[in-house]
C-alpha positions as CSV (number, residue, x, y, z in Angstrom):
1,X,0.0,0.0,0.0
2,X,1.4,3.6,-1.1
3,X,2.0,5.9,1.8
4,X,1.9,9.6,1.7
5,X,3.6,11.8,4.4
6,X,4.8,14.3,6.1
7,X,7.7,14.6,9.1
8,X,6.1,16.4,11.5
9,X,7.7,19.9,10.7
10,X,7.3,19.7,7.0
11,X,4.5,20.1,4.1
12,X,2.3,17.8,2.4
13,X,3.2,16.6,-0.9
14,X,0.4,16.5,-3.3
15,X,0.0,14.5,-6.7
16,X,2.8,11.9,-5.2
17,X,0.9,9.2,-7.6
18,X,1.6,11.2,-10.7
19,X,5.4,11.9,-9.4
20,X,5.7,8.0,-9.2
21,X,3.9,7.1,-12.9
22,X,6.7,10.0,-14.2
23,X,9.5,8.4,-12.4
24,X,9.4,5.1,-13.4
25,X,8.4,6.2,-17.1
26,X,12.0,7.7,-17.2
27,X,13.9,4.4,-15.7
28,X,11.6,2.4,-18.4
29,X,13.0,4.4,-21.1
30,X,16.5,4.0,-20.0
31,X,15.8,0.8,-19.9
32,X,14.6,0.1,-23.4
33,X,17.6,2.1,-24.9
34,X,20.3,1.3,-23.1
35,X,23.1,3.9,-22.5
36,X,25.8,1.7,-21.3
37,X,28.5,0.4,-24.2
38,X,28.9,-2.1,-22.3
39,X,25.2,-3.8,-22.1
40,X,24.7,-6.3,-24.1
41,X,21.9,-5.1,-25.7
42,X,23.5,-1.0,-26.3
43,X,22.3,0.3,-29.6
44,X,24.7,3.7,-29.2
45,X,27.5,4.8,-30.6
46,X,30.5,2.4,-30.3
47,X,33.3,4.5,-29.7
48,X,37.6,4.3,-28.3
49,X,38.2,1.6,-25.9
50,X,41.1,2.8,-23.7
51,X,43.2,1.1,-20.7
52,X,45.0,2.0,-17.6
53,X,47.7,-0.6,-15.8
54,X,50.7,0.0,-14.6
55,X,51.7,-3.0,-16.3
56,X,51.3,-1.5,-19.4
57,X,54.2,0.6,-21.5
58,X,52.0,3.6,-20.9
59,X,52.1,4.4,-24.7
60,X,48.9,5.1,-26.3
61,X,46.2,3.3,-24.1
62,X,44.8,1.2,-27.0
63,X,45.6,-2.1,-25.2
64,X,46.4,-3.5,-21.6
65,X,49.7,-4.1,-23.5
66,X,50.1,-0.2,-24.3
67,X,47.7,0.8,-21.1
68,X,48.6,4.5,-19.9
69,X,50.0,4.4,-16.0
70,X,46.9,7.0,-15.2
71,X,43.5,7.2,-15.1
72,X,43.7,11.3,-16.0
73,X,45.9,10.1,-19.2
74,X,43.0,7.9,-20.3
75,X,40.3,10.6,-20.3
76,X,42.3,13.4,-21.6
77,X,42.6,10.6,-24.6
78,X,38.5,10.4,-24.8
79,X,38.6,11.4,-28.2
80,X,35.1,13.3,-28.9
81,X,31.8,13.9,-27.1
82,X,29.8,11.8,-29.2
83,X,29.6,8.9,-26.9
84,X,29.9,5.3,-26.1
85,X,33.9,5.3,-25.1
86,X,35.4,2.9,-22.6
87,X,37.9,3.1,-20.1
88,X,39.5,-0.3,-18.7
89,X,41.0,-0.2,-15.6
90,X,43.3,-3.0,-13.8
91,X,43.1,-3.7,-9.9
92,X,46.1,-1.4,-8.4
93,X,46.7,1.8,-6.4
94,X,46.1,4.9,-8.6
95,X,47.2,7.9,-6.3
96,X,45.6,10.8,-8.4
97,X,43.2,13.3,-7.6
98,X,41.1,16.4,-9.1
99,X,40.1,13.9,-12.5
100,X,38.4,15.5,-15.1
101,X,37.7,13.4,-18.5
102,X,38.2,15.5,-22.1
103,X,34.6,15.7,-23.1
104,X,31.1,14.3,-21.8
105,X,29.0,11.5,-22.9
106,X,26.3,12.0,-25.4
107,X,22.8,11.0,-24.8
108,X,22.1,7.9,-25.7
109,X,25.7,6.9,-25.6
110,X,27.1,7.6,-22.3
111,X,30.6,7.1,-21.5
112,X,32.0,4.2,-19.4
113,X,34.5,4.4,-16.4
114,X,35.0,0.5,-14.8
115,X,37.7,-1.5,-12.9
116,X,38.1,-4.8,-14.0
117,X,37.8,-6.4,-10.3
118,X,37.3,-9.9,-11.5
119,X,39.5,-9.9,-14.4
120,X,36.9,-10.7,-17.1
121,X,37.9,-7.6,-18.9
122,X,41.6,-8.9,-19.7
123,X,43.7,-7.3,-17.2
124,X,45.0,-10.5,-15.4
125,X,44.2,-9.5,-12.0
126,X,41.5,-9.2,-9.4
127,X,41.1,-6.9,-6.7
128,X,40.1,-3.4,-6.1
129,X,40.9,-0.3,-8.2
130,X,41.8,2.3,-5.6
131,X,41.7,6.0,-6.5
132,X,43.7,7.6,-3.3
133,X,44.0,11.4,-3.1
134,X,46.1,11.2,0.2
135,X,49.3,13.6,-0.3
136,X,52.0,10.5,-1.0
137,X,54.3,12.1,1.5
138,X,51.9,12.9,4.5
139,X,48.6,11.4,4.3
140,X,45.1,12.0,4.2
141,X,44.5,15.3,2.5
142,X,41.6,17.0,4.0
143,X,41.3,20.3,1.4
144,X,38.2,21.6,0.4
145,X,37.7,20.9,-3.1
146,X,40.6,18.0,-2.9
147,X,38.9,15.1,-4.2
148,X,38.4,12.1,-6.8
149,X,36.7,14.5,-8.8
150,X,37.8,18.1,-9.6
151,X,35.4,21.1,-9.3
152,X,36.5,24.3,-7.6
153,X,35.6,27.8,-7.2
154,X,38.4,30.3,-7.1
155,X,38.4,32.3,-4.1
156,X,36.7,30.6,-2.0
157,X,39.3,31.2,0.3
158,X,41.8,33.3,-0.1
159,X,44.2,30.9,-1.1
160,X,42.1,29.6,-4.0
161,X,43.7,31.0,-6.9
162,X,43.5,28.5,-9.0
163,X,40.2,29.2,-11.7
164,X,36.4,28.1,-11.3
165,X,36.1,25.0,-12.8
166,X,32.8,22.6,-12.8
167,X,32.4,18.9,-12.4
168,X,30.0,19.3,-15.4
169,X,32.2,17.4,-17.9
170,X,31.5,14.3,-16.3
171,X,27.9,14.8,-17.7
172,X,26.5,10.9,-19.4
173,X,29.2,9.0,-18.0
174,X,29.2,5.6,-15.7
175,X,31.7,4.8,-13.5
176,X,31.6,0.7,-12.4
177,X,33.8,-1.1,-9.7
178,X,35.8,2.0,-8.5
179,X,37.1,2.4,-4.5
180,X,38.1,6.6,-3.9
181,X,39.4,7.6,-0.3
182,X,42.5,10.1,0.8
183,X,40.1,13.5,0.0
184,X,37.7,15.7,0.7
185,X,35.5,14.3,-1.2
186,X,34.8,10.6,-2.6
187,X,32.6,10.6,-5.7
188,X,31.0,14.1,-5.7
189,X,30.4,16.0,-8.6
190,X,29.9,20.2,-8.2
191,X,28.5,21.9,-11.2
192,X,30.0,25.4,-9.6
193,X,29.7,27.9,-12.3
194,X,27.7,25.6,-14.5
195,X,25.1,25.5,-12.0
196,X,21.6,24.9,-12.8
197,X,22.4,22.7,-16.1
198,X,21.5,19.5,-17.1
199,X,23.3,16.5,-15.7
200,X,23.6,13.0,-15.4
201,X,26.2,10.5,-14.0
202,X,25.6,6.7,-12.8
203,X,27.7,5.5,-10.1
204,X,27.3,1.3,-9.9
205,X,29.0,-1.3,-7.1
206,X,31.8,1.7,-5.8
207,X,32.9,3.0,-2.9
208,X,33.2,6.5,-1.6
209,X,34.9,7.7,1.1
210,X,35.6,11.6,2.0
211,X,36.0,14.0,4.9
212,X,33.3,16.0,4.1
213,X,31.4,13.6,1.6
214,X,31.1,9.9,0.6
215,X,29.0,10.8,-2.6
216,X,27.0,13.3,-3.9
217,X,25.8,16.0,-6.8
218,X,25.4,19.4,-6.0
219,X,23.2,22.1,-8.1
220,X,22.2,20.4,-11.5
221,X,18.6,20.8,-12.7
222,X,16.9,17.6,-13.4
223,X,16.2,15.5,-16.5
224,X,13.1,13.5,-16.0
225,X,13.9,10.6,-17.8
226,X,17.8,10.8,-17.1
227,X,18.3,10.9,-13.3
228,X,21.6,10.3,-11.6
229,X,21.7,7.0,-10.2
230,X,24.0,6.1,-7.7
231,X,23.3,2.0,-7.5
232,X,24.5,-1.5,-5.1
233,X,27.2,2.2,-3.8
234,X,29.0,2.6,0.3
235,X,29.3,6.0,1.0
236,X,31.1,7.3,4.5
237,X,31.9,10.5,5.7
238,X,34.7,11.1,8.0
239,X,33.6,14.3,9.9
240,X,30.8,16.1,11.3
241,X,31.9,19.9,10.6
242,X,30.1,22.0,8.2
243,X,27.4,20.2,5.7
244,X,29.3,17.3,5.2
245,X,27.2,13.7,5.0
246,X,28.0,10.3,3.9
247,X,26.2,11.7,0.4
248,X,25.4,16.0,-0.1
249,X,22.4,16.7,-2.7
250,X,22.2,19.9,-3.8
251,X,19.1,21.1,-6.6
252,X,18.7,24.9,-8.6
253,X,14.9,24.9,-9.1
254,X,13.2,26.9,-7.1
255,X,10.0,25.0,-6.5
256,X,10.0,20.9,-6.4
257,X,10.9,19.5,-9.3
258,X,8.5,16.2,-10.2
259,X,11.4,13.8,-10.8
260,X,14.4,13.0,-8.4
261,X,17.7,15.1,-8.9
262,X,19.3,11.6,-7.9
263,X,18.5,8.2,-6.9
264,X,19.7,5.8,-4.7
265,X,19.3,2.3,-4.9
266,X,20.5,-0.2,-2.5
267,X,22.9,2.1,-1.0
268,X,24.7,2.2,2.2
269,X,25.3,5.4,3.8
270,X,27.3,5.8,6.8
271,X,27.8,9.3,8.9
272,X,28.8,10.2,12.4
273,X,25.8,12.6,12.2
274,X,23.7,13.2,8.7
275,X,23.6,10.5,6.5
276,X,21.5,12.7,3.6
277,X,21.8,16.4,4.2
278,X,20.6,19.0,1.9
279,X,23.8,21.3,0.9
280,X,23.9,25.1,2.6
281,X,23.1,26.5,-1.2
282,X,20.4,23.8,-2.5
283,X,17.4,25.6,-3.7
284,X,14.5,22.6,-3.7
285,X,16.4,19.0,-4.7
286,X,14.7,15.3,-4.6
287,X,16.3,12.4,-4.0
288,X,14.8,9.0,-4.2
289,X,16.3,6.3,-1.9
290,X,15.3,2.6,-2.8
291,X,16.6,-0.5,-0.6
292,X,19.0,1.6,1.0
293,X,20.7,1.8,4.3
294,X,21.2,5.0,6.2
295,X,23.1,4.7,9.3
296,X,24.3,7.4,11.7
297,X,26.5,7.0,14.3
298,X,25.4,10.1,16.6
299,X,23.5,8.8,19.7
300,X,24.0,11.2,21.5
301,X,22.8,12.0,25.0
302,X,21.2,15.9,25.1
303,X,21.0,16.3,28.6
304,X,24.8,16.4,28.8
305,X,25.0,19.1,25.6
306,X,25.1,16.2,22.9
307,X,23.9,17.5,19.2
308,X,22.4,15.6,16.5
309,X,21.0,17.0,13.2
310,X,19.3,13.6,11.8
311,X,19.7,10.9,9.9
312,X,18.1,13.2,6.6
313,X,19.6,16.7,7.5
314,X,18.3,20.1,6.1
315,X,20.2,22.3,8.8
316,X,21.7,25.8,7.9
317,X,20.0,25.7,4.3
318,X,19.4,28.4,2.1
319,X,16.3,30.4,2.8
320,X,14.9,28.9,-0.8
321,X,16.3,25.4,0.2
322,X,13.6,22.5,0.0
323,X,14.8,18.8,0.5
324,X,11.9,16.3,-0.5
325,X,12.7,12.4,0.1
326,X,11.1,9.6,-1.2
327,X,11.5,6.7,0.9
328,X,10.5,3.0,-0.3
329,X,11.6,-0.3,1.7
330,X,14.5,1.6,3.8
331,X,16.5,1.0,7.1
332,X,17.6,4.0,9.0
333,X,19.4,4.4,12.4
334,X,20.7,7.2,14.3
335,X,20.0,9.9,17.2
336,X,16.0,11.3,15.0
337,X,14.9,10.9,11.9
338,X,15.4,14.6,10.2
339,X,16.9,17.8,11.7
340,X,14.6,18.9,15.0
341,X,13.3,22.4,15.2
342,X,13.0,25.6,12.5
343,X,15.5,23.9,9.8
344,X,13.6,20.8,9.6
345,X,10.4,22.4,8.1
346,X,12.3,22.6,5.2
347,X,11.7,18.5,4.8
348,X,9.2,16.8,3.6
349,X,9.0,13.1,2.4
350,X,7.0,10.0,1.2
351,X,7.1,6.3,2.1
352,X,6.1,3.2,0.3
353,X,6.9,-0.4,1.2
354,X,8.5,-1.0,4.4
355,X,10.6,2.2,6.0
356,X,12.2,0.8,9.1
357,X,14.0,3.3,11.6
358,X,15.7,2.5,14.8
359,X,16.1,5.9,16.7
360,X,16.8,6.9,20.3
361,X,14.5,6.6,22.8
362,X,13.0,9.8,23.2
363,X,12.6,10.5,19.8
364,X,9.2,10.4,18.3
365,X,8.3,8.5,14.6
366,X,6.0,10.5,12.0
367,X,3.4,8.3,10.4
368,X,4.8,5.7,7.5
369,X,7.7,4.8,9.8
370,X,8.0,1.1,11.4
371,X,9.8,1.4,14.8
372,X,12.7,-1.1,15.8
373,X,13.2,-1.6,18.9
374,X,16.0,-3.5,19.8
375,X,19.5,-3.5,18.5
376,X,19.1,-4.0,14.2
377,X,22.7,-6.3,14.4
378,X,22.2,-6.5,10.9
379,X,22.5,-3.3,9.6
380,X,25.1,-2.3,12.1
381,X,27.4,-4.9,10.3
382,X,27.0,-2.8,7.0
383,X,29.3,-0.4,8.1
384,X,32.3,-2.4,7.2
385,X,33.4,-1.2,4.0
386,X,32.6,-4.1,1.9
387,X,34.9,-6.2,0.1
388,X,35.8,-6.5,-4.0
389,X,32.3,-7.9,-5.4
390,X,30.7,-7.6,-2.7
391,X,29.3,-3.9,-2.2
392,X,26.6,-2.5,-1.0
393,X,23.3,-4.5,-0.5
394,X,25.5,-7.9,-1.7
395,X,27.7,-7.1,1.0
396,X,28.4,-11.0,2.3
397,X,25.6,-11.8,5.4
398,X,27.5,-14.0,8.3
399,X,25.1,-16.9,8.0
400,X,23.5,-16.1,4.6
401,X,26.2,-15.7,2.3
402,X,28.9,-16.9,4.0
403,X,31.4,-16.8,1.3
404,X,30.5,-12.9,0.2
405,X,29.1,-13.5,-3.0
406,X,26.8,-10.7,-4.9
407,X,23.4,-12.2,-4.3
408,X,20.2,-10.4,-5.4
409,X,18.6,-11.1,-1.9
410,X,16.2,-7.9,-1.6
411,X,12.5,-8.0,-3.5
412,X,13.5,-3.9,-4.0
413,X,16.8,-5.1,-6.1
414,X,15.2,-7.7,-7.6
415,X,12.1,-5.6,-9.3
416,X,14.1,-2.4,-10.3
417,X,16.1,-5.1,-11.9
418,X,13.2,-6.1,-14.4
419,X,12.5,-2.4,-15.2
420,X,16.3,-2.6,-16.0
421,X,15.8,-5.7,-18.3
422,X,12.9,-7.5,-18.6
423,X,14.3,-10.8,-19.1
424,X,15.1,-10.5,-15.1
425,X,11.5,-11.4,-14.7
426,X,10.8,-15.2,-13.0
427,X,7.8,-16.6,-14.3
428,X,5.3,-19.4,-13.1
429,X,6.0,-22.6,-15.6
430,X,2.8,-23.6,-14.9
431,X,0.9,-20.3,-16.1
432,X,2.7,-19.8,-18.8
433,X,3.4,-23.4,-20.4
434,X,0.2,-25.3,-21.5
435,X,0.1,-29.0,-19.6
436,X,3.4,-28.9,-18.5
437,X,3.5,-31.3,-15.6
438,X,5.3,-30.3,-12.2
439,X,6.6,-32.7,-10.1
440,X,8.6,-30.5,-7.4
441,X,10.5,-32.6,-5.2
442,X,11.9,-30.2,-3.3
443,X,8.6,-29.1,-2.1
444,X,8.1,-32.5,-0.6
445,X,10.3,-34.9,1.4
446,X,10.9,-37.3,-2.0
447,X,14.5,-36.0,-2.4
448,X,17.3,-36.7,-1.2
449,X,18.2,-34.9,1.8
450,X,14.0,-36.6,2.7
451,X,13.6,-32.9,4.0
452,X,10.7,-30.3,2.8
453,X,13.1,-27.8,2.0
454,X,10.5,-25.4,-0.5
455,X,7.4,-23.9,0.9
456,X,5.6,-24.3,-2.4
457,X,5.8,-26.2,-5.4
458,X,6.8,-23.7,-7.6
459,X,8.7,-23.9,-11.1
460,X,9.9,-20.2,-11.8
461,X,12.3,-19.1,-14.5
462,X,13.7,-16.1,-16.3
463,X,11.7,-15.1,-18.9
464,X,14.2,-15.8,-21.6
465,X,14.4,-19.8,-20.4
466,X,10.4,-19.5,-20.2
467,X,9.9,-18.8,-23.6
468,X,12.4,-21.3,-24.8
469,X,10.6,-24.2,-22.6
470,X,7.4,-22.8,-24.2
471,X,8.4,-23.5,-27.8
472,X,9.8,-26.8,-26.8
473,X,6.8,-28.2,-25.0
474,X,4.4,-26.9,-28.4
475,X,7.2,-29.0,-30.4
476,X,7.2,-32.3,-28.8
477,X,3.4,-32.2,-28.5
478,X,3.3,-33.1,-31.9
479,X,4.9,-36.4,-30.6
480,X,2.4,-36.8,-28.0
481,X,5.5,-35.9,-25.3
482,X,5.5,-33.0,-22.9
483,X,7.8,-31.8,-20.4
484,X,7.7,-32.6,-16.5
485,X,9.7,-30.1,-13.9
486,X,12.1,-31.4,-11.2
487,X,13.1,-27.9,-10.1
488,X,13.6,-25.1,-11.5
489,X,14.9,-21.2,-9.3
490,X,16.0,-22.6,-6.2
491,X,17.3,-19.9,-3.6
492,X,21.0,-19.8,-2.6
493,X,19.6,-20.7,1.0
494,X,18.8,-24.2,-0.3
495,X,22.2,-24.4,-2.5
496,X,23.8,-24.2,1.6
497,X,21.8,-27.1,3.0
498,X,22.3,-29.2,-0.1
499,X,26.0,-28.7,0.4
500,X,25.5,-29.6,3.9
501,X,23.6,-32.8,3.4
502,X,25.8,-33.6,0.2
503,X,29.3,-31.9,-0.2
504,X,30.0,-33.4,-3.4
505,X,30.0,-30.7,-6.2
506,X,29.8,-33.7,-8.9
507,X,26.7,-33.9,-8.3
508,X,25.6,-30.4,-5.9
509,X,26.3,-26.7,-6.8
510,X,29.4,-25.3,-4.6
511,X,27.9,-22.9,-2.4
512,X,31.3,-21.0,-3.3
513,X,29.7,-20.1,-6.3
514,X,26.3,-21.2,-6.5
515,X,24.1,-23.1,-8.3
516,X,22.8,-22.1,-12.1
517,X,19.4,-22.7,-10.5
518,X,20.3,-19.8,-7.8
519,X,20.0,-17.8,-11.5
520,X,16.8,-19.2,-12.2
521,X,18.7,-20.2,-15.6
522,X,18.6,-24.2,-14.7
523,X,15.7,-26.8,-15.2
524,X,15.5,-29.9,-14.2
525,X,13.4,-31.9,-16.4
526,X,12.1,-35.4,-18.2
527,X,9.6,-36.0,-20.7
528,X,6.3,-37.6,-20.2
529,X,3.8,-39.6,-22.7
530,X,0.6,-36.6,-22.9
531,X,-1.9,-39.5,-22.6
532,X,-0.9,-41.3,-20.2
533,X,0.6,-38.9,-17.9
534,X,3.5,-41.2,-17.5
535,X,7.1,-40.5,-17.3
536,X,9.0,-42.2,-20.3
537,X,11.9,-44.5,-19.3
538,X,15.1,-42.9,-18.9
539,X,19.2,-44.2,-17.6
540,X,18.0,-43.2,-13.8
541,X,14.9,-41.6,-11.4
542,X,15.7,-38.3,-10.9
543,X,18.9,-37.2,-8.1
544,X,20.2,-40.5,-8.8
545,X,23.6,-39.9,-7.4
546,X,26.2,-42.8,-9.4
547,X,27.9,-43.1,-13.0
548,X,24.4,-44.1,-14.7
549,X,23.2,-40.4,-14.5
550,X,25.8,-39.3,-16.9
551,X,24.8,-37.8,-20.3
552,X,28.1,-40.0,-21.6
553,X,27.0,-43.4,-19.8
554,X,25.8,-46.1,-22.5
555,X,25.6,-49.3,-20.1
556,X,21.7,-48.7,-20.3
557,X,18.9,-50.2,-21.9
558,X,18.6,-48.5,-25.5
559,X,15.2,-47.3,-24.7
560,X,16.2,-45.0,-21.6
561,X,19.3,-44.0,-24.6
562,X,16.6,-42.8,-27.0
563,X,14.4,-40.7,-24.8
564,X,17.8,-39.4,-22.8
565,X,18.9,-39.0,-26.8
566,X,15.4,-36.9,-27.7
567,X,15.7,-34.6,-24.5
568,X,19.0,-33.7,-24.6
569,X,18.6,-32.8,-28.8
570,X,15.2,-30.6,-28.0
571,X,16.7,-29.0,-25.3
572,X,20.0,-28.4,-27.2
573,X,18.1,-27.0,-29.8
574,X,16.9,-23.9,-28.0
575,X,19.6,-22.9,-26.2
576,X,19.9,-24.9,-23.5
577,X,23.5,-27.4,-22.4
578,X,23.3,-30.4,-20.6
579,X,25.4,-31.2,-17.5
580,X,28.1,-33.8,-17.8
581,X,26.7,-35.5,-14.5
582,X,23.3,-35.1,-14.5
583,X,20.5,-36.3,-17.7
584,X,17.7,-34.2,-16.2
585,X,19.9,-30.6,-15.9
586,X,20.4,-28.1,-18.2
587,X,21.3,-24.5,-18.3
588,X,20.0,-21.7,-20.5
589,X,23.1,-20.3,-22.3
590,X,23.7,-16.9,-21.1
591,X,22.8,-18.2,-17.7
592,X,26.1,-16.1,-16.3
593,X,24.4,-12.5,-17.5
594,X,21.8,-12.8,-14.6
595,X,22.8,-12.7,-10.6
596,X,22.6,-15.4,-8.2
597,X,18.9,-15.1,-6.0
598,X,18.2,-15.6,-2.5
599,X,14.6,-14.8,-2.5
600,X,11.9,-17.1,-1.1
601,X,9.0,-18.4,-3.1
602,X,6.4,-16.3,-0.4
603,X,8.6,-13.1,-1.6
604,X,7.9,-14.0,-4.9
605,X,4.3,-15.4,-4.7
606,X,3.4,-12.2,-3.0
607,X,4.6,-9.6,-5.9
């Protein structure tokens, strides 16, 4: 049910439902024409492909062979602003500060900034790319307008000589797998003289760490169906003075704009006091926050002359300043909710889903907000900065993900993920394939751990593998054959107490890396006579554990060899490869384009 409120100080927002049919028109469109040259399914302009190692001769950039030492050397080489260049870089220490690419993206084709953390790009390597501003001599350089990105206005003290210049030239690019610390500022772009211009920059699985700022975009005007996205990002601030905030918004219209300035999705936030804060010069700026974590580490005890300024600050604005925050399926902690007193009429927000907060004692909840009580363990153990591939909200969970793998295990994740691409979508086999028989195991104790280990028998896919089974099951009906399911998605929960019961990866997924089904890109399967209902003979019952199971085992009566022989050809005919092990699995190919899952069927059933 969709919420609308109001903190206690603030002003009603009116027309929210419109505001939300806007919103997700824009991420729809985005969506359908991707901007990234590095989707799959990019239409844009294909432009340079550059690279940065220090293994490289530091030549021209064209390969990791002739890589340039820097990041700066690789976008002052961005050739044109037309779009759709990419910069690889490999897993090291880059100390450089103030970067500034030669020219923007272009819409449509956005530029692409990305570490190659798990060497599938070529570098050789794994591991983080590190962008540290520290001074190499001294340390930690905490300078206003020191930072991973440069922007600066000259005389803002009087030792600023150096000219104005605007972050604005990172307009339409993406920046993937990148770690920034040493600064003022981690990834924060400030349009200074530029102010009140168009932009757009997506942040995806980085880390940002500042004095003053984890993250943030200060001033731009906003583009309804090109909002800054900031997604699966860990943000922390090192220091309370000023407006600093594990991420600083800043907006230039004067009255709310319908669509967010920037959103955040599945985003931790850490602070010693203001996890959100509206900057001192914002006119009105919206920021939506999706999944995310907000936590603030100001407790602080009044009666002894303790300050806090909330989780979601708007303290010191400018007299025009409006912050307006939409809120959907959220944790926050720290001392109050938003800044107490005169400043915080300045906020107003929404909720939708479920907006947890856990807040000290004395301090009272608006309306939309679910109250925790007791110490939220949980959340307190995403402060740690997470580790290479595992940012964010797939940041590793001590008894659910126990070897700190990125698992989609948030419904929030998982639908913004089908607005992304479609094919995310699971579907019902049993809606959406005519007579296919389902024979869940797994939703019984017929297996063979003899455990009930599903709470319903349900055979969900991607769409993609859907529409494949589809074609197959219309094609052997001719014969009078039709498919029956084994299993189909199975959560990464299950792939643990499989490996439990079982710990032989011959025959069970390593929980190390998960099973294909965790993808919902595997299907178990046999074929059955239509008429009958009947299974048809094949080498073994299904999870039949020895030799006879293999797709190469010929010991068998020919029968079982023909109908093994008919599946495996059907199935291989749209698109799908048999396991070596197994004569009832098979994979989608592709299977490795979609994340692991660790969603329960009731999450599922009830969205």
């Amino acid at each position: 049910m969709l919420k609308i409120n109001t903190n206690k100080n603030g002003f009603l927002v009116r027309g929210f439902l419109v505001l939300v049919l806007l919103f997700y028109s824009g991420l729809v469109a985005m969506a359908n024409n991707p901007v990234d040259p590095a989707d799959q399914k990019y239409e844009g302009r294909k432009g340079t492909r550059l690279y940065v190692s220090k293994m490289g001769n530091n030549s021209d950039g064209t390969s990791w062979e002739h890589a340039f030492h820097s990041i700066q050397a690789a976008l002052l080489a961005v050739p044109d602003d037309k779009g759709g260049h990419l910069i690889l870089i490999r897993p090291d220490t880059y100390v450089e500060a103030n970067l500034f690419p030669a020219f923007k993206g272009a819409a449509g084709s956005y530029n692409l900034l990305v570490g190659d953390t798990d060497g599938q790009l070529g570098s050789g390597a794994t591991g983080r790319i590190i962008i540290d501003a520290s001074d190499p001599e001294r340390g930690f350089k905490s300078y206003d307008w020191w930072g991973t990105i440069r922007s600066t206005t000259k005389a803002w003290r009087s030792e600023f000589k150096e000219q104005t210049f605007s972050g604005i030239g990172w307009d339409r690019w993406i920046l993937r797998n990148l770690y920034t610390s040493g600064g003022d500022a981690g990834f924060f772009w400030d349009l200074t003289n530029k102010s009140g211009e168009g932009f757009t920059v997506l942040l995806e699985d980085c880390v940002g760490i500042g004095r003053a700022f984890g993250g943030g975009i200060c001033y731009p005007v906003v583009r309804p169906n090109e909002p800054s996205i900031f997604r699966r990002c860990y943000f922390l601030s090192l220091d309370w003075l000023g407006d600093a905030a594990a991420v600083l918004v800043g907006g230039w219209e004067t009255t709310m704009p319908a669509s967010p300035h920037l959103i955040l999705e599945d985003c931790t936030l850490v602070h010693p006091d203001n996890a959100l804060a509206m900057s001192y010069a914002s006119k009105c700026v919206r920021v939506r926050a999706i999944g995310c974590r907000m936590v603030v580490l100001n407790f602080t005890q009044t009666e002894m002359g303790g300050k806090s300024t909330g989780i979601i600050c708007s303290q010191g604005h400018h007299p025009a300043g409006r912050l307006h925050v939409d809120l959907e399926d959220c944790f926050l902690a720290g001392y109050s909710l938003f800044t107490n007193g005169k400043d915080g009429e300045a906020t107003s927000y929404t909720v939708k889903g479920k907006v947890q907060a856990y807040v000290q004692f004395r301090q009272s909840l608006p309306a939309g907000f679910e109250r925790i009580n007791l110490w939220p363990a949980e959340l307190f153990d995403r402060i740690a900065i997470p580790k290479p591939g595992q940012v964010s909200g797939q940041h590793p969970s001590p008894s659910g993900n126990p070897y700190g793998l990125k698992i989609v295990d948030n419904m929030t994740v998982y639908k913004k993920s089908i607005i992304d691409n479609p094919s995310n979508k699971l579907v019902d086999l049993e809606k959406a394939i005519n007579k296919v028989v389902l024979d869940i195991r797994y939703a019984t104790t017929n297996n063979f751990t003899h455990q009930r280990l599903y709470s319903a028998p349900k055979a969900l896919v991607r769409q993609p593998v859907a529409d494949a089974l589809q074609k197959i099951q219309m094609e052997l009906k001719v014969k009078g054959i039709g498919l029956k399911i084994f299993d189909a998605y199975r959560p990464y929960a299950i792939t643990l107490q499989f490996y439990k019961v079982y710990p032989d990866t011959t025959f069970v997924a390593s929980p190390r890396t998960g099973s294909r089904h965790n993808r919902g890109c595997a299907v178990d399967l046999t074929l059955v006579d239509l008429k009958s209902g009947k299974e048809l003979e094949m080498p073994t019952p299904f999870d039949d554990f020895t030799a006879k199971a293999a797709q190469a085992a010929t010991n068998l009566p020919p029968k079982a060899l023909k109908n093994r022989q008919l599946l495996r050809e059907i199935m291989k005919k749209y698109g799908f490869s048999p396991l070596a092990s197994e004569w009832w699995h098979y994979d989608f190919n592709g299977w490795q384009n979609y994340p692991l899952m660790d969603l329960s069927f009731e999450e599922l059933s009830s969205n």
